[in-house]
C-alpha positions in Angstrom: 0.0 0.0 0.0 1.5 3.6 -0.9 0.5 6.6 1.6 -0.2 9.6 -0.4 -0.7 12.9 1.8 -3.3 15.4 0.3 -2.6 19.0 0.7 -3.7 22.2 -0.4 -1.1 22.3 -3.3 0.1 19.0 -3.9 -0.7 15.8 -2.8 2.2 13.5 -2.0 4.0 10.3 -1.6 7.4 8.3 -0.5 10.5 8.7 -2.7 10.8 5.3 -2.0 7.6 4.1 -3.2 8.5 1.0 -5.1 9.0 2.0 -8.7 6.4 -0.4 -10.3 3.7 1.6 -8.5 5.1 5.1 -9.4 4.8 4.0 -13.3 1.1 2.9 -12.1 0.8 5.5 -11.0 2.9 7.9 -13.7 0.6 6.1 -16.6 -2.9 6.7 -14.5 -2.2 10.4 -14.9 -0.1 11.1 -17.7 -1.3 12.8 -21.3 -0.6 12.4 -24.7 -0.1 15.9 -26.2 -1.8 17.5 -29.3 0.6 18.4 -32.0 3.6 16.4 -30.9 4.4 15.1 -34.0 5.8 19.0 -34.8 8.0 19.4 -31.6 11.9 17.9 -32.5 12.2 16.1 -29.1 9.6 13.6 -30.2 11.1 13.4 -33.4 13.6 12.6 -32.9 12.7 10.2 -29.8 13.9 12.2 -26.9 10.2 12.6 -25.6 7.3 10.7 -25.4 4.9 12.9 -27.0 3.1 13.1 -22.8 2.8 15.5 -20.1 3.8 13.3 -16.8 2.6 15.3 -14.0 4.5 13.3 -11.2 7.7 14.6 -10.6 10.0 14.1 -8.2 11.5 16.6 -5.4 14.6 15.7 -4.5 14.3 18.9 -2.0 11.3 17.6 -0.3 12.2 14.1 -0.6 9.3 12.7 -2.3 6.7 12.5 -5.0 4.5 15.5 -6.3 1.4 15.1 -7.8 -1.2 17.9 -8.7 -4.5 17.6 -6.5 -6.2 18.2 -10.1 -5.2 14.8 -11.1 -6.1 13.0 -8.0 -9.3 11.7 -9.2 -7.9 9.8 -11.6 -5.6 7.7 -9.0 -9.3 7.5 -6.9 -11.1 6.6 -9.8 -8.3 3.5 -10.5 -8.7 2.0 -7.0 -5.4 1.6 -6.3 -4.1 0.2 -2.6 -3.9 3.8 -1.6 -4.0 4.9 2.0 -5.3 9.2 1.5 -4.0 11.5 4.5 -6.0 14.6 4.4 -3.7 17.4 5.8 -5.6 20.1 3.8 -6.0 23.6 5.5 -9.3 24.4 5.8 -10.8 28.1 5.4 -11.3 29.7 8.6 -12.8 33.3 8.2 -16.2 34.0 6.1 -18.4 37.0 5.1 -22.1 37.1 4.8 -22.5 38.9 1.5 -26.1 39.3 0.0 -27.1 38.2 -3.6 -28.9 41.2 -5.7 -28.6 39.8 -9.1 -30.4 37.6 -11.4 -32.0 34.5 -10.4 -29.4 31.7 -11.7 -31.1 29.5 -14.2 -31.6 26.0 -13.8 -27.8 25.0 -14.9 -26.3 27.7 -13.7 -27.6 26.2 -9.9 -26.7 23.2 -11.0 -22.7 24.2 -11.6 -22.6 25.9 -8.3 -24.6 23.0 -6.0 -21.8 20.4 -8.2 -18.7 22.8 -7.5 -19.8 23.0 -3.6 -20.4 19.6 -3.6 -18.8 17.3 -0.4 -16.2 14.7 -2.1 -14.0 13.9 0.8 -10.7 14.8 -0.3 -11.7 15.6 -4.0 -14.4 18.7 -2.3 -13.6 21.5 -3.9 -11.2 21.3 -7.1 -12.7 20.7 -10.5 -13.6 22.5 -13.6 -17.5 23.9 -14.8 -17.4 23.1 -18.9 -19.9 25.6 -19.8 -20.6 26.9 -22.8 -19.1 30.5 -24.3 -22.0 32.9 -23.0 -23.7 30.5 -20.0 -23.4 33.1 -17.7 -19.6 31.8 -16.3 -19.5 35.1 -14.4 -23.0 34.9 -12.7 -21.8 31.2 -11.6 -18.9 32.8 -10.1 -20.1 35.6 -8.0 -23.1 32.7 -6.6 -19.9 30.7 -5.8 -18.4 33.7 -3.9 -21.5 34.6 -2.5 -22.8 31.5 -1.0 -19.1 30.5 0.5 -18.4 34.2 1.7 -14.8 33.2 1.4 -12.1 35.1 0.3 -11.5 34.8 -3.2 -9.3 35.4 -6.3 -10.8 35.1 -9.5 -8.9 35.2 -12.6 -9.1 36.8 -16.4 -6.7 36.9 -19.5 -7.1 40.5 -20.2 -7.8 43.6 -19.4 -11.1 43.6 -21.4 -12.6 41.1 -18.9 -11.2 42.5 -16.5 -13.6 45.4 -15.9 -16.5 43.7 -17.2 -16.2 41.0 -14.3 -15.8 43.7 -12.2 -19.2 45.1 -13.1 -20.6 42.0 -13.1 -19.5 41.1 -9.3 -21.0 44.5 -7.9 -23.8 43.9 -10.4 -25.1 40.6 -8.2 -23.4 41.2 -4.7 -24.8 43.8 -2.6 -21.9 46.2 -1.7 -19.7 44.0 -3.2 -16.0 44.1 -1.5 -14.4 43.7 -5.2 -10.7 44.7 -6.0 -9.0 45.0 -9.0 -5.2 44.3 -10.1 -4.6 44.7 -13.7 -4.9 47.8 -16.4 -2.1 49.5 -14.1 -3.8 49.4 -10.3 -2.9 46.9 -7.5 -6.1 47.3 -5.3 -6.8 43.8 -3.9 -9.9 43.2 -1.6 -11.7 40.4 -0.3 -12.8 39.6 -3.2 -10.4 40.4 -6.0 -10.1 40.0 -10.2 -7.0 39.7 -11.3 -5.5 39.7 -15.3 -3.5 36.8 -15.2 -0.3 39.5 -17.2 -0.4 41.7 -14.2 0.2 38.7 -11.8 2.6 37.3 -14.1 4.6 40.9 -13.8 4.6 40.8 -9.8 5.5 37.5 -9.1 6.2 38.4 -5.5 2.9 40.5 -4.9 1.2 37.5 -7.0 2.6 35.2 -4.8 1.4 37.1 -1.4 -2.2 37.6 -2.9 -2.5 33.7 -3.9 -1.5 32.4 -0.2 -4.0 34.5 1.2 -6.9 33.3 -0.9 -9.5 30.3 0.2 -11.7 30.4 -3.3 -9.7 30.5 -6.1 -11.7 30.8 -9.6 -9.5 30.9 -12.8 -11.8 31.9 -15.8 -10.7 30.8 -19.3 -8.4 28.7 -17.3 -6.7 26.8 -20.6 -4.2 29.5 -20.5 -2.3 27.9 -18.2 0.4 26.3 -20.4 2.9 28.7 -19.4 5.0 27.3 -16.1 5.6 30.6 -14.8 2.0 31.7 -14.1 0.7 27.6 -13.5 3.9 27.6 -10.9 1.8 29.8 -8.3 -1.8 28.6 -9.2 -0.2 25.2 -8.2 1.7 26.4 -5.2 -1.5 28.1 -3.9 -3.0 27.7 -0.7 -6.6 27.7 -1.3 -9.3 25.3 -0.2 -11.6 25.5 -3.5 -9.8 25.7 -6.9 -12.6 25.9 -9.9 -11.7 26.2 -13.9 -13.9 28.0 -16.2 -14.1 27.4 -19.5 -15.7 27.1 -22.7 -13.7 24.8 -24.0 -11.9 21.7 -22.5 -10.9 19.0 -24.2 -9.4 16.3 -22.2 -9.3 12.6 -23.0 -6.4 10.1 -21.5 -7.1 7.8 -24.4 -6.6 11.0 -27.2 -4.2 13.8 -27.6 -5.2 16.9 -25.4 -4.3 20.5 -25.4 -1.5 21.3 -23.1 -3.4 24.3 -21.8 -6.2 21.9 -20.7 -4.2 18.9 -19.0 -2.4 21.9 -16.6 -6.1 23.4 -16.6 -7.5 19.9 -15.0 -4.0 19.6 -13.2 -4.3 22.9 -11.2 -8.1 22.0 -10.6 -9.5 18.5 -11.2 -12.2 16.9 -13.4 -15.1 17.9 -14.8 -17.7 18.8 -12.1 -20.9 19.4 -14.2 -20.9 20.3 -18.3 -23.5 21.9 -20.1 -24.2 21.2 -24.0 -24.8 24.4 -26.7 -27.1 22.5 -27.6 -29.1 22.9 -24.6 -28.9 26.7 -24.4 -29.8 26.9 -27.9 -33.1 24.9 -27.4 -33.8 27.1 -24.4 -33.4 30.0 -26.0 -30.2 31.2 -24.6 -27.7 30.8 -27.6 -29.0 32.2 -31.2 -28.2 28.4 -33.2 -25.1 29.7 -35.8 -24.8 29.5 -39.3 -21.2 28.2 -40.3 -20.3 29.0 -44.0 -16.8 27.8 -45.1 -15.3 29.6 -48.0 -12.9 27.3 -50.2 -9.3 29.0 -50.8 -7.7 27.3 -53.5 -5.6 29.8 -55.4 -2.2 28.1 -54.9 0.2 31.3 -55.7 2.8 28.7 -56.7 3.8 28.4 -53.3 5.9 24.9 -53.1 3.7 22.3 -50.7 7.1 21.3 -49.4 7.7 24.7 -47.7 7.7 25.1 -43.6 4.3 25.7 -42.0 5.5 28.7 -40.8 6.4 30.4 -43.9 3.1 28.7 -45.3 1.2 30.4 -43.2 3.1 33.6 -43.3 2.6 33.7 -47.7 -0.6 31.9 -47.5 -2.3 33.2 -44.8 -1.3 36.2 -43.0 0.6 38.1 -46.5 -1.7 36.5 -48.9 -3.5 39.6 -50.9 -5.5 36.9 -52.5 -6.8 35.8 -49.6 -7.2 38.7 -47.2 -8.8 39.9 -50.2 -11.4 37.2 -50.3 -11.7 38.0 -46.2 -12.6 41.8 -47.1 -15.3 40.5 -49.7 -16.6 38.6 -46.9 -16.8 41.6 -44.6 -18.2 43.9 -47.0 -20.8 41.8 -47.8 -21.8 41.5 -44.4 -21.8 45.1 -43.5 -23.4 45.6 -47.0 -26.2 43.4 -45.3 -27.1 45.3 -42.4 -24.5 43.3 -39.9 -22.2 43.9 -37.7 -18.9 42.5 -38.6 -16.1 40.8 -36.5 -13.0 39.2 -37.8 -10.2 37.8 -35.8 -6.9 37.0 -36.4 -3.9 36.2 -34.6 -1.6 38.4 -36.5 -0.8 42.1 -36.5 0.2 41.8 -40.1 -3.3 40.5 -41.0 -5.1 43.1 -38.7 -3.2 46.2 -40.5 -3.7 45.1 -43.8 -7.4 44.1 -43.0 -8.4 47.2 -42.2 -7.0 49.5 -44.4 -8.3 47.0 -47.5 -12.1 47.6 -45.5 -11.4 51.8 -44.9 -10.3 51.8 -48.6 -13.4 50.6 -49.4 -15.3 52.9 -47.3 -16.1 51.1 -44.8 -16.3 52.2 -40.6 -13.6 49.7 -39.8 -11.2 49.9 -36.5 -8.9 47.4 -34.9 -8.3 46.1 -31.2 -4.9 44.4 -30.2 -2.9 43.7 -26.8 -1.5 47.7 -27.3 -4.5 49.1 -27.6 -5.1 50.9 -24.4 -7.7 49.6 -22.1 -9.6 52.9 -22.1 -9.6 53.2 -26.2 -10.5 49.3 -26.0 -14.0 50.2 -24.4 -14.8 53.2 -26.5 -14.4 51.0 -29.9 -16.4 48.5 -28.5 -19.3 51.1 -26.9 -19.1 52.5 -30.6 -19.4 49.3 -32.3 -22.4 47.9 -30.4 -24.1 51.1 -31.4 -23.2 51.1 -34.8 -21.6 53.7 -35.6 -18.7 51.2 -36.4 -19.6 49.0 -38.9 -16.3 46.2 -39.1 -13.7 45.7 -36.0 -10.7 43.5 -36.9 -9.0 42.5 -33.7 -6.2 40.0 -32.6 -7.8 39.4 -28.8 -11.5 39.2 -29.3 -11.9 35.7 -28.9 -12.3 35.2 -25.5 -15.0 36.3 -22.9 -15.6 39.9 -24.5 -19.1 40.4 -24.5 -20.8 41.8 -28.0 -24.7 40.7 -27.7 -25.9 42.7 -30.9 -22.8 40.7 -33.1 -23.8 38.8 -35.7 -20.5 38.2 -37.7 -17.7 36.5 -36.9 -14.8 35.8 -39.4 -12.2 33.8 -38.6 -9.2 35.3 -40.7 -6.6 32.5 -38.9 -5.8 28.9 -40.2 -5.1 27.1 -37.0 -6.5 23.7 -35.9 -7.3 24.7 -31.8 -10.4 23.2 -31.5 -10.2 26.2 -28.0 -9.5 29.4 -30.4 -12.4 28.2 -32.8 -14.8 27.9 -30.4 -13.6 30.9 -28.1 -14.1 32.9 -31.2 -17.8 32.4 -31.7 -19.0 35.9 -29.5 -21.9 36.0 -31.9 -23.9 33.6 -30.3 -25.7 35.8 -27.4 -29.4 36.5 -27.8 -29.9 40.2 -28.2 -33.4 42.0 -28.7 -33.7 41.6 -32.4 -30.7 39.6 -33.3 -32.4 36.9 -35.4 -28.9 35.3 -37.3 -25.6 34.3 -35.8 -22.9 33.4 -38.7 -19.3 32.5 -38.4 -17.3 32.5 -41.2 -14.4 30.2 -41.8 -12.4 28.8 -45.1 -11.3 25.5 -46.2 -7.2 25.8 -47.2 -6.4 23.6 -50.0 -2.8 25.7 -50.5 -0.4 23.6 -48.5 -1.5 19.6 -46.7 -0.8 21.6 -43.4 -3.3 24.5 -43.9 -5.8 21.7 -45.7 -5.5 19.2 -42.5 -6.3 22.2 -39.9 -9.0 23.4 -42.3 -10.4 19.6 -42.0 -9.8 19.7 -38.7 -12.1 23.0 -37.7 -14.5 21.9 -40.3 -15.2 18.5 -38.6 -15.1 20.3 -34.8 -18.5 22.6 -36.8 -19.9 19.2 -38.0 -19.7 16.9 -34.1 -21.5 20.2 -32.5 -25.2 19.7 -32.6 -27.6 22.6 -33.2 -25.2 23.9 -35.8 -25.9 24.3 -39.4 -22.7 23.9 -41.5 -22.4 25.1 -45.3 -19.3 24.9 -47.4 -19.0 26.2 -50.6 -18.4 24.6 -54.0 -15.2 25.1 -56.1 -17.4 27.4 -58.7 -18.4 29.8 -55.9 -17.5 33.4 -56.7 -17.5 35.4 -54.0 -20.6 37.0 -54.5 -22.4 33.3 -55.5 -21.6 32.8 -51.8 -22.2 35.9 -50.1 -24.2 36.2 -47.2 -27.1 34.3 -48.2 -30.0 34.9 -46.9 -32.1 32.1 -47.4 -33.6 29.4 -44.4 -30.3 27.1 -43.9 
């Protein structure tokens, strides 16, 4: 029998635990990684192609697993003895709800997070679909444990909107804000996970103080330097939120989302599209792909980075075909967004759009936070008619969109879906379209394009519609016709 020790960090065991039970237990929790077959080491066979997440301190003298991936040595039933040494949260507020009335899920997600497990209570994740309400969840999490609590965003965008939000359903909410260039922390605080990352030893003081920790679009945390202190924290509850999590130990998973489940744990309660759009909470989208098949005698052997530099980002041909798209759209009465992940892109997007005559502005991680919100205030009342940004696609909240474009040619099943902000009933929004393209330039480009195009397909409630190799650009335009 091997001891493991569960604290608030890390759970434990022996460094001398017999070695054919630490590669029991190394295979229970280790996962394959999406897109090894590009990284060298596995290559050339100097990795596996999995994240292990036992490691061994040689400082401590013993094993270190991450409590997120506990369940999966419960689940096994091992011959495991479980010593709880967790530190439990001693000091709680009354706070008062004034918001609206969680719906039916949304209760469900907070009774499943709150949920007695033994020594699983209190870590997991809430896979909820992009516009469920993930902030409403939150603050009734915050609200019914009174506990002190440190909820994370990825940007400064969402970082004042969650704000609003908190103060919106607490009554005289004790919310602080570090990001956007202030370090006012509070008992209950949001945090932009850039401005923690710059004050490591600030971060570090805020995290040990924390007993509810709540890490929205949580899949960022690939990066070791910022999942280092979300792993070394202190706190009781930790909780993911997210849109999109994709982990499966049998098929290749995100990075972003094994350290996601790592730092938390499993899934506590998931909620299907499919079940907001039947309720009415999600407008059902219309996904039209667009064929690119101009070639530009680009040689299929080439890189995928200058692939995608000539055929994606540069391509005149192509960005062209985007700026048809757009104008058709805005031409149509709607209001336009295309993202991209490249400043390149943005630039030459929008001045293709302005030279057309057409109300078109651009949002990147530059733009101040102040100018951020005025081009989206001006947007959603339509005095802008096209935005072109490089960090929309997560969490920004743009009811009367209708239009989404996405001008990238990436595979992430995460950045497809965190893209779709169109989806949000809004008094008289009647259409939701996202528009995306099918690469045939380079067998890279051509297997992502497959890839998103198949992700559209397995979601039900969508309507997918690709175009035909005849299809001028007007042929496909915007049709308004019953899908």
């Amino acid at each position: 029998m091997v001891k493991i020790s569960v604290h608030n960090d890390f759970a434990t065991f022996p460094a001398d635990t017999p070695p054919e039970i630490v590669k029991r237990l190394d295979r229970l929790t280790a996962y394959e990684v999406e897109g090894k077959q590009y990284v060298e080491a596995f290559k050339k066979h100097y990795w596996d192609g999995k994240e292990h997440l036992i490691k061994l301190s040689r400082r401590l003298g013993c094993y270190q697993l991450p409590m997120g991936v506990l369940a999966d040595v419960v689940r096994a039933g091992l011959d495991v003895d479980f010593e709880d040494l967790r530190r439990r949260p001693s000091e709680r507020r009354a706070l008062q709800w004034i918001g609206h009335e969680p719906r039916d899920y949304q209760r469900d997600a907070v009774a499943a997070a709150l949920k007695d497990r033994g020594i699983l209570t209190g870590r997991g994740l809430l896979h909820l679909p992009i516009r469920a309400g993930k902030t409403l969840i939150a603050a009734k999490l915050i609200q019914e444990t009174g506990l002190r609590t440190l909820f994370t965003v990825p940007s400064d965008l969402l970082l004042h909107q969650t704000v609003a939000s908190f103060q919106e359903s607490i009554a005289d909410a004790p919310v602080g804000l570090v990001g956007g260039g202030e370090w006012r922390p509070d008992w209950i605080t949001v945090a932009t996970v850039q401005t923690l990352l710059a004050r490591p030893e600030k971060a570090s003081e805020l995290l040990r103080g924390v007993d509810l920790l709540i890490m929205d679009e949580g899949h960022h945390l690939e990066a070791p330097e910022w999942r280092k202190p979300i792993l070394a924290s202190d706190a009781f509850y930790k909780l993911g939120l997210s849109a999109t999590i994709w982990i499966n130990p049998e098929e290749e998973s995100e990075r972003g989302a094994i350290w996601l489940k790592a730092a938390t744990g499993p899934i506590l309660h998931k909620v299907s599209m499919k079940r907001l759009m039947d309720e009415g909470h999600l407008v059902p989208p219309i996904i039209d792909v667009y064929p690119i098949e101009k070639p530009d005698g680009f040689p299929a052997r080439a890189s995928f980075a200058k692939a995608y530099k000539f055929l994606v980002a540069e391509s005149e041909y192509r960005n062209s075909a985007i700026a048809d798209l757009a104008e058709g759209a805005a031409i149509a009465g709607f209001r336009v967004l295309i993202d991209t992940g490249r400043l390149a892109q943005m630039t030459r997007l929008r001045e293709m759009l302005r030279a057309r005559g057409f109300e078109c502005e651009a949002i990147h991680g530059k733009t101040p936070s102040k100018k951020r919100r005025e081009i989206l205030l001006e947007f959603r009342a339509n005095k802008i008619q096209i935005l072109v940004g490089t960090i929309l696609g997560e969490g920004v909240d743009i009811p009367e969109l209708e239009v989404v474009i996405n001008a990238e040619a990436m595979k992430s099943k995460t950045a497809v879906i965190q893209r779709m902000r169109n989806l949000t009933e809004c008094a008289g929004k009647t259409r939701a379209h996202m528009i995306d393209f099918a690469d045939a330039t380079h067998p890279i480009l051509a297997r992502h394009s497959a890839a998103r195009l198949a992700l559209y397909k397995g979601i039900r409630g969508f309507t997918v519609r690709s175009g035909k190799r005849d299809d001028g650009i007007q042929k496909f335009l915007f049709r308004v016709d019953a899908p």
